[in-house]
C-alpha positions in Angstrom: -18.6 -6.0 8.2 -16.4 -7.3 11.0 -15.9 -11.0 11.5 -13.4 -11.2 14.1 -14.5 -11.2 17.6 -12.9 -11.9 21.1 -15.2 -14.0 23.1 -15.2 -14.4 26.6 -16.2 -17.0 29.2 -18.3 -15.6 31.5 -16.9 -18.6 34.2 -13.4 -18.5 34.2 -12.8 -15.5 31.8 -10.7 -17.4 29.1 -11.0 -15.1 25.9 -10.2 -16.3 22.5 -11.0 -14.2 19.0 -12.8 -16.2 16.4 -13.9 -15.9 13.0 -17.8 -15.5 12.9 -20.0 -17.3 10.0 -21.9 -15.1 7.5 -24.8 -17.5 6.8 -25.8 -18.7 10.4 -25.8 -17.7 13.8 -23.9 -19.8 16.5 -26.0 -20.7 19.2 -23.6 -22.6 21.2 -19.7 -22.4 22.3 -17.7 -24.4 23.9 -14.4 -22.1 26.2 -11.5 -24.3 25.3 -10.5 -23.5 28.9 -13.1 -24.6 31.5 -15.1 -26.6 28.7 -18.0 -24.2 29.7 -21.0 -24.6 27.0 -22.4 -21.1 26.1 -25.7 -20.6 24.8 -27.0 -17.0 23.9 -28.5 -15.1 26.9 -32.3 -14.5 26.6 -33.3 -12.4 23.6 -29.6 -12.4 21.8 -29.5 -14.3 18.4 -26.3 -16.0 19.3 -23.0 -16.4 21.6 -20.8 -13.8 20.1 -24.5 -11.1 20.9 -24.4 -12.7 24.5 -20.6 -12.9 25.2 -18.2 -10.9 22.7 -16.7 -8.0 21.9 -18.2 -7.1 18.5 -22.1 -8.8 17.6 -22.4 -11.2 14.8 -22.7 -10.1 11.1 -26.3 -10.4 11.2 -26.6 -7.8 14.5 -23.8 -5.2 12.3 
């Protein structure tokens, strides 16, 4: 299982690689850049399924 994934900000395009949780899907994000507040995009379970390189562990 992968945990590490690059997540993008689909406003300004500010990527950043996090460590994803095990236990819980993340339904919001904050980009650290433009302060933009992701939320999953209709029918994905969480941010990193809606903006990220590699889907959360749950999605693996």
């Amino acid at each position: 299982m992968i945990l590490e994934s690059t997540i993008s900000c689909p406003e300004c395009g500010h990527s950043k690689t996090e460590t994803m949780s095990t236990d819980s899907c993340q339904w919001f994000y904050e980009c650290e850049n433009c302060h933009t507040l992701l939320q999953p995009k209709k029918g994905d379970c969480c941010v990193f399924c809606s903006y990220a390189d590699v889907p959360c562990p749950s999605n693996q």
